[in-house]
C-alpha positions, 0 to 999 in steps of 0.5 A: 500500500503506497500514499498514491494508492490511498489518495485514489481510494480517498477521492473515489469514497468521498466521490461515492460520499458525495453522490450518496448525499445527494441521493438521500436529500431527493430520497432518504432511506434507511439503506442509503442512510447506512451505506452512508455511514459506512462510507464516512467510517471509511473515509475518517479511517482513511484520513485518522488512522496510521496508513501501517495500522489500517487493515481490510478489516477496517472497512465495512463498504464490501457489500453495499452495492448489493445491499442497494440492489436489494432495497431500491432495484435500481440498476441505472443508478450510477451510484452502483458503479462508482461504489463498485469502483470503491470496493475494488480499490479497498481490496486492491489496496489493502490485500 
């Protein structure tokens, strides 16, 4: 894991951050309420925590794109694709 790779997956989680907010201003959801949260956990542990000490463990974000699936069945969102996007990049970076 290097400070690039961090960086890349700071950006991509806040962008997820970013359009989530959006999304739950239009239509708040306990769903996109809780993959909120989690993505904010992710980004305070990317921002907080020493870059040696932060392990895959830390992240609770692996799943999240099912889990809107599951709720909302609206595959158009291009929510989903950047939140695959931070799902990789966690994996990649911290396997």
């Amino acid at each position: 894991m290097n400070n690039e790779s961090i960086l890349l997956l700071k950006k991509q989680i806040s962008k997820v951050i970013s359009i989530i907010e959006e999304q739950y201003k239009i239509r708040p959801t306990s769903m996109l309420e809780l993959i909120l949260k989690r993505y904010r956990n992710a980004l305070e542990i990317l921002e907080n925590k020493n870059k040696e000490d932060i392990s895959l463990n830390d992240f609770y974000i692996e799943g999240g794109t099912r889990a809107y699936l599951d709720s909302a069945s609206d595959w158009e969102n291009p929510l989903l694709e950047e939140m695959d996007k931070a799902e990789k990049l966690v994996k990649n970076t911290f396997n």
